[in-house]
DRENNU-772523 format. One record per residue: residue in one letter; x, y, z of N, C-alpha, C in turn. Coordinates in steps of 0.1 Angstrom, whole numbers, plus 2048, in hexadecimal, padded with zeros to 3 digits. Example, Ala and Ser with C-alpha at 12.3 -4.5 7.8 and 13.67 -1.06 7.14 Angstrom:
BEGIN
A8847C784E87B7D384E8847DF84E/S8807EA8478897F584788180084F/
This chain:
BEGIN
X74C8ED9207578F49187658F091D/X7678EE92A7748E99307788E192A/X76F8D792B7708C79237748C8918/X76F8CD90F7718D090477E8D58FD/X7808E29087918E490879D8DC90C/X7998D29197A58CA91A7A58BA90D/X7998B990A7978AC9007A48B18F6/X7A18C08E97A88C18E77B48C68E7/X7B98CB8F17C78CB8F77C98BC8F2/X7CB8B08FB7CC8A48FA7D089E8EA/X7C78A38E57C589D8D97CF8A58D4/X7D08AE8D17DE8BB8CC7E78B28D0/X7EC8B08DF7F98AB8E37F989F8DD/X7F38998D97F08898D67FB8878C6/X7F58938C37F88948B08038988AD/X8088A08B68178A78B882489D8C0/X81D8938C482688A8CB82587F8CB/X82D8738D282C86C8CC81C8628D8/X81A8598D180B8558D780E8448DB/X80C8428E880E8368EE80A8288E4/X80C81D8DE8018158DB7F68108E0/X7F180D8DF7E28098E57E47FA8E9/X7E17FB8F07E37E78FA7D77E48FE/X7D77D48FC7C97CE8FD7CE7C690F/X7C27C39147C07BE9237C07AC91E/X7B87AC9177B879F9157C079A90A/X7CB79690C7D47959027D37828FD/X7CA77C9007CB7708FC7BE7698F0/X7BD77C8F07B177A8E07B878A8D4/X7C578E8DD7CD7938D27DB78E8D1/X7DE7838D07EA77D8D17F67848C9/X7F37848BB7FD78B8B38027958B4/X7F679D8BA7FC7AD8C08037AA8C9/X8007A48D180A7A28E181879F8DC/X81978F8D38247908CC8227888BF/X82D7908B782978B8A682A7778A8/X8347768B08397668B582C75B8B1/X8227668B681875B8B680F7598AC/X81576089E80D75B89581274D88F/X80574688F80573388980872D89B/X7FF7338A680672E8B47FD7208B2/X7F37238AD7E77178AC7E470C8A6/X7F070B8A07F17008947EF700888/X7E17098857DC7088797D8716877/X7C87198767C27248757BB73187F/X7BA73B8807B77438897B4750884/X7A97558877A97678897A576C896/X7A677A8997A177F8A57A078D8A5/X7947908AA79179E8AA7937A48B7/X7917AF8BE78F7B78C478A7C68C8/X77F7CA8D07787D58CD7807DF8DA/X7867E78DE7897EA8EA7837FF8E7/X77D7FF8F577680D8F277C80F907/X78981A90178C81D90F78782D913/X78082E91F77F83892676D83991D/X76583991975A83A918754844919/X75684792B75085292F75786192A/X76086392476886C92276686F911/X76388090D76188390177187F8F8/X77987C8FD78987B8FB78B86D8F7/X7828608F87838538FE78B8518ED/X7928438F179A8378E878F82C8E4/X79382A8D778A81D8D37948198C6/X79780C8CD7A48058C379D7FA8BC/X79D7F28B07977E48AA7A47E38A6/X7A27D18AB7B17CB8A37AC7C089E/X7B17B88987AD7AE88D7B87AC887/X7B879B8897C97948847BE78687E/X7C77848777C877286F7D276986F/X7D57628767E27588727DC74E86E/X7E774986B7E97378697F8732868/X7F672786C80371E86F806717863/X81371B85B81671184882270884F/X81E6FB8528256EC8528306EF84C/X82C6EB83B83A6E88318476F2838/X8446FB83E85070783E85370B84F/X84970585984770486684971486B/X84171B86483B72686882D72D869/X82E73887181F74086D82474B867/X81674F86381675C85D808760862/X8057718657FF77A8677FD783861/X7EB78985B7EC7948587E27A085E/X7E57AA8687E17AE8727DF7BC86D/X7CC7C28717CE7D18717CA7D487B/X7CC7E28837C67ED88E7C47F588A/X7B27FA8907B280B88D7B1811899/X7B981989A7BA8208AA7B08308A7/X7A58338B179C83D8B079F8438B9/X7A18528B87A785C8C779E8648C7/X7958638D07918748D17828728C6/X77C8698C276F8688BB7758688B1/X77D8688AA78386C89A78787689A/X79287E8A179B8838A37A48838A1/X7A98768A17B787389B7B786389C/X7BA8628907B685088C7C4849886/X7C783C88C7D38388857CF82D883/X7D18268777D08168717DC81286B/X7D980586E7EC7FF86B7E87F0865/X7F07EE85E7EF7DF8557FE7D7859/X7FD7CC8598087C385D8077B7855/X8167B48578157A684F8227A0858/X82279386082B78E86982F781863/X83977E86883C77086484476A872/X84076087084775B88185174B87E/X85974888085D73C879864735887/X85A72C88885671D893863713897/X86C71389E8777078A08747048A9/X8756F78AB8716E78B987D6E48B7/X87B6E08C88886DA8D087E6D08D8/X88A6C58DE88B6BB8E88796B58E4/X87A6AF8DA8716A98D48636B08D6/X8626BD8D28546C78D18546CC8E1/X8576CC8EA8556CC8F48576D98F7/X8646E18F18696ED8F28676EF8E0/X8627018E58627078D38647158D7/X86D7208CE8717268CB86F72C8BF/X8697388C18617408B68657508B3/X8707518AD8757608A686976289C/X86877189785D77888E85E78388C/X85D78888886279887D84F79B87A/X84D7A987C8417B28788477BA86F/X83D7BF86583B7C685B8347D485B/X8317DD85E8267E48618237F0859/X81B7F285081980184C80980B852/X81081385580781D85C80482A859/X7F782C85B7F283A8537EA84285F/X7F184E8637E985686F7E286286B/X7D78638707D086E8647C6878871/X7C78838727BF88D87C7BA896871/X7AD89987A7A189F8787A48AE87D/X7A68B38737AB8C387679F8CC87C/X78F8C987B7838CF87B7808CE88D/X78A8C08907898BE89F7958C48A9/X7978CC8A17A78CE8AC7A18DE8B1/X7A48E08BE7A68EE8C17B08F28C8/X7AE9038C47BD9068CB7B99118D8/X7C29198E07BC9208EC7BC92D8E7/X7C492C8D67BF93F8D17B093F8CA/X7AB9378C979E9358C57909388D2/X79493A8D978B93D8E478B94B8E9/X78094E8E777995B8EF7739568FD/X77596190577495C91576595C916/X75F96490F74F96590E74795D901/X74E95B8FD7479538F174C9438EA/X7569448F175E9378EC7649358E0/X7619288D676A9288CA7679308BF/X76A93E8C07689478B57749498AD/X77E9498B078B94E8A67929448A1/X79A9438937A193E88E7AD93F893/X7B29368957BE93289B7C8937894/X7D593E89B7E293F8947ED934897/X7EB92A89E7F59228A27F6917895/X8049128918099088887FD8FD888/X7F98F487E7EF8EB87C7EF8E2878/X7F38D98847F78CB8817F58C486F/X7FB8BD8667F88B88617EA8AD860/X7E48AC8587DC8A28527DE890856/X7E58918527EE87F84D7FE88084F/X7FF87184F80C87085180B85D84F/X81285A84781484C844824849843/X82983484783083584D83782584B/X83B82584C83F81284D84681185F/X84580586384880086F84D7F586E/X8567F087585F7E487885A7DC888/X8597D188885D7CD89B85F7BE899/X8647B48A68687A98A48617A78B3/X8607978AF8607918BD8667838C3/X86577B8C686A7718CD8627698D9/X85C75F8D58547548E085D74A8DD/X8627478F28617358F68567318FC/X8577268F784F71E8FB84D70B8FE/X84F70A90C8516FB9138496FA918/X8406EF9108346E491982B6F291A/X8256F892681670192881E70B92E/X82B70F92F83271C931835723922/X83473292283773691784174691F/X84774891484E75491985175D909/X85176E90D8547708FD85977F900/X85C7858FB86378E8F785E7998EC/X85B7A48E68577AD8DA85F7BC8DB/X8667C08D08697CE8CE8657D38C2/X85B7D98C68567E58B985A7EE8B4/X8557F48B085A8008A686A7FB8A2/X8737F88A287E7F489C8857FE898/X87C80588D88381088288781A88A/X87A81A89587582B89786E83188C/X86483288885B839881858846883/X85685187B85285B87E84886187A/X83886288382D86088482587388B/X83587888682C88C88B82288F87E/X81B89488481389D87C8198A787F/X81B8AF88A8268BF88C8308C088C/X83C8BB8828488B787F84A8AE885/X8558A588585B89B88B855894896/X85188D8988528858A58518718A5/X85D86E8AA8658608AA8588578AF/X85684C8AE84C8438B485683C8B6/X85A83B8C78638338CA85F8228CE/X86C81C8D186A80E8D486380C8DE/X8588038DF8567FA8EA8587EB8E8/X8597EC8F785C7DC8FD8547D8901/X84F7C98FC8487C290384B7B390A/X84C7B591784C7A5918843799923/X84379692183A788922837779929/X83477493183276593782576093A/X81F75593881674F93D81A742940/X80E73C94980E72D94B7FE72594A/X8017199407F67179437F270A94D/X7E87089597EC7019647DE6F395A/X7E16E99547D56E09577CD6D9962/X7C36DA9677C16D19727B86C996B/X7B06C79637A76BF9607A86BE952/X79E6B194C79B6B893F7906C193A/X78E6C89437886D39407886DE94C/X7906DE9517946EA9597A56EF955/X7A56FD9547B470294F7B5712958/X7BE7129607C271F9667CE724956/X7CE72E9577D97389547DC744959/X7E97459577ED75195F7F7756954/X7F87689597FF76B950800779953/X80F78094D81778A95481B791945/X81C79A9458217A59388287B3944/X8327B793A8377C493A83D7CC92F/X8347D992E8377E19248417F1929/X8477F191C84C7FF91D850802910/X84D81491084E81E906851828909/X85F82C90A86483B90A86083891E/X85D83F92285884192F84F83D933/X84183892C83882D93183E819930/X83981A93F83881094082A80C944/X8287FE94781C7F794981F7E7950/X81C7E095781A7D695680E7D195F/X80E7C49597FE7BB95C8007AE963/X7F97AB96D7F479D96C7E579496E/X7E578A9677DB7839647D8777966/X7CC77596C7C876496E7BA761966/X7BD75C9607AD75395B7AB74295E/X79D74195C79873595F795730952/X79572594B78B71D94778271494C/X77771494E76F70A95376870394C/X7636F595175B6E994775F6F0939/X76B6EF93776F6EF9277696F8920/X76270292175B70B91D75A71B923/X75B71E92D75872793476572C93E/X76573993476E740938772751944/X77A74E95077475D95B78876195A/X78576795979277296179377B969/X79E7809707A178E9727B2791975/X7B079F9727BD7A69757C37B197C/X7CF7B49797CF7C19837DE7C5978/X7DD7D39797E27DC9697E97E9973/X7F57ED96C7F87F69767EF80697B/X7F28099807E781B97D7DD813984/X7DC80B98E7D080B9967C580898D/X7C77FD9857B97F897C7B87EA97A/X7B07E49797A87D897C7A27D8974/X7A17C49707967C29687947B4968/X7867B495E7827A396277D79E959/X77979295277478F94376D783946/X76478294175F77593C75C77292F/X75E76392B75A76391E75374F918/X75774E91075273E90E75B737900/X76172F9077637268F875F71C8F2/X76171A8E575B70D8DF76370C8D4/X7626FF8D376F6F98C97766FF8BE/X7697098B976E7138A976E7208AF/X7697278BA76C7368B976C7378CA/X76E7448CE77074C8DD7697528DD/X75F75A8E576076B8E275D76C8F5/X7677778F776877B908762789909/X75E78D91375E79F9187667A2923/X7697AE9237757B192A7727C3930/X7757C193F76E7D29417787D194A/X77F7DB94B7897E39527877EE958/X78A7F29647887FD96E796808971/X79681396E7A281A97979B82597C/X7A482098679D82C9947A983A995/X79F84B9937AB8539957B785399C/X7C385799C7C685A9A97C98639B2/X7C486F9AC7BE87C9B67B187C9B2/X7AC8749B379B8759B979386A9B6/X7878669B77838589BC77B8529B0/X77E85C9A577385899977884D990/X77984698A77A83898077883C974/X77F83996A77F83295D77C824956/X77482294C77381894777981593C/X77A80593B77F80092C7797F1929/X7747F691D76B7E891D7727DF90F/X7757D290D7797CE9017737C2900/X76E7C48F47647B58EE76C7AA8E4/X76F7A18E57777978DD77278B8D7/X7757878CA77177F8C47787758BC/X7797688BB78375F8B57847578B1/X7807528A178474689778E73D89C/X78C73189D79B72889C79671C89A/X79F71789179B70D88A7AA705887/X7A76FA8917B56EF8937B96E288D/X7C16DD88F7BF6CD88A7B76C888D/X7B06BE8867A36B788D7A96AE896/X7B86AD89A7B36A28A97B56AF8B5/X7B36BD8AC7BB6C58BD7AB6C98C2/X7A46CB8BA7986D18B87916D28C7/X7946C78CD78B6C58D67916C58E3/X79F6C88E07A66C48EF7A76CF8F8/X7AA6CF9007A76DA9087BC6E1907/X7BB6ED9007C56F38F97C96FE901/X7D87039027DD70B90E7D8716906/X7D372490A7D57319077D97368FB/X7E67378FB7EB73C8F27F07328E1/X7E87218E57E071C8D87D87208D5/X7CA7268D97BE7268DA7BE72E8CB/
């Protein structure tokens, strides 16, 4: 019954305020999300999915799917992107799906060597709660539990919305750097009157180290903020014999994680399990995300052993 009560509290406060975005650990099988910059990073063609189910053990848990398409158009030396998310709170409790459409437009310097990539997101979004799942604390009898109908105000149903954000990747030789601000407009995404979805910042570095032709280190650093959350990450992965891929990280909030996965010339797919540890008491959370990835390049890149954020 406790459980039950604080799940929906959470979920109440969730719907009434504004609600963090959801961030992936392995951001080198959600590129676009990370930043719109990188739609057409690959040359040619690309999709990529991802499954991410945070907190598991919790009746309250997150489960986000994202799914993008680019491709790189020559004649006009751009990409374009068309990207959805469905963010799941609370088992279907409160569900938000969002559609995008990006355009990224590609400029080289000092003979390809250096590139510089501005891009503009599009976004329309539809947030929709499950009224059947919400409870309130006038609804509880001390002896019997959820017996009474609530007199407290009742969140709306829906709320649909357009969004704005931009981003910005450099990129020289196997260093990349980039930049993203979301929300733009400021959207407003209450179900209980008003409430702002404010900007976040995202920004961004990697390196990719070659040592062989088929060995590749990368490394790589992000920082996020929204209103008062912040976050930041860092990351090392391996490629090995050209195929075989290990990582790990460390994420603010005392959480950790590690992936393996495998590539081959036309697709990716990694796993990814992440750990945080309470910090008034010793118990752990999980987060598990499964990734998957089409790419389909020029036929002379096909086979070469490609930095990261080509892939």
């Amino acid at each position: 019954m406790v459980k039950q009560i604080l799940t929906a509290t959470l979920l109440f406060f969730a719907a009434s305020s504004f609600a963090q975005d959801p961030l992936f650990t392995n951001t080198s099988q959600s590129l676009v999300y990370l930043n719109p910059s990188f739609a057409g990073s690959n040359g040619f063609l690309r999709a990529q999915y991802t499954y991410r189910n945070q907190w598991p053990e919790l009746s309250g848990n997150y489960v986000t799917h994202y799914g993008a398409a680019d491709a790189y158009i020559k004649p006009i030396k751009a990409g374009i992107s068309f990207m959805h998310t469905y963010d799941d709170q609370g088992r279907g409790t409160l569900k938000t799906r969002a559609f995008s459409l990006i355009y990224a437009q590609h400029l080289s310097f000092m003979d390809n060597k250096l590139k510089i990539t501005p891009s503009v997101k599009f976004t329309y979004f539809t947030k929709r709660l499950d009224k059947t799942k919400v409870s309130f604390g006038d609804q509880i009898d001390p002896r019997r539990g959820f017996v009474w109908n609530t007199q407290e105000a009742v969140p709306s149903q829906s709320r649909r919305n357009f969004d704005i954000g931009s981003g910005l990747l450099v990129n020289y030789n196997h260093f990349y750097f980039g930049t993203s601000v979301f929300h733009i407009n400021q959207p407003d995404e209450g179900l209980l009157g008003s409430s702002i979805l404010p900007f976040r910042l995202s920004v961004h570095s990697s390196y990719n180290l070659h040592l062989s032709e088929k060995t590749l280190i990368h490394f790589f650093a992000r920082y996020e903020q929204q209103q008062k959350f912040y976050m930041y990450q860092f990351n090392v992965n391996a490629l090995l014999f050209k195929h075989l891929i290990v990582g790990a990280g460390y994420l603010y909030a005392k959480t950790a994680n590690t992936n393996i996965g495998f590539r081959h010339n036309y697709f990716t797919a990694q796993i990814n399990y992440g750990f945080t540890r309470a910090i008034v008491s010793s118990s752990t959370a999980s987060t598990w995300e499964f990734m998957l990835s089409i790419n389909i390049r020029n036929k002379e890149n096909r086979k070469a052993l490609t930095d990261f954020e080509k892939w």
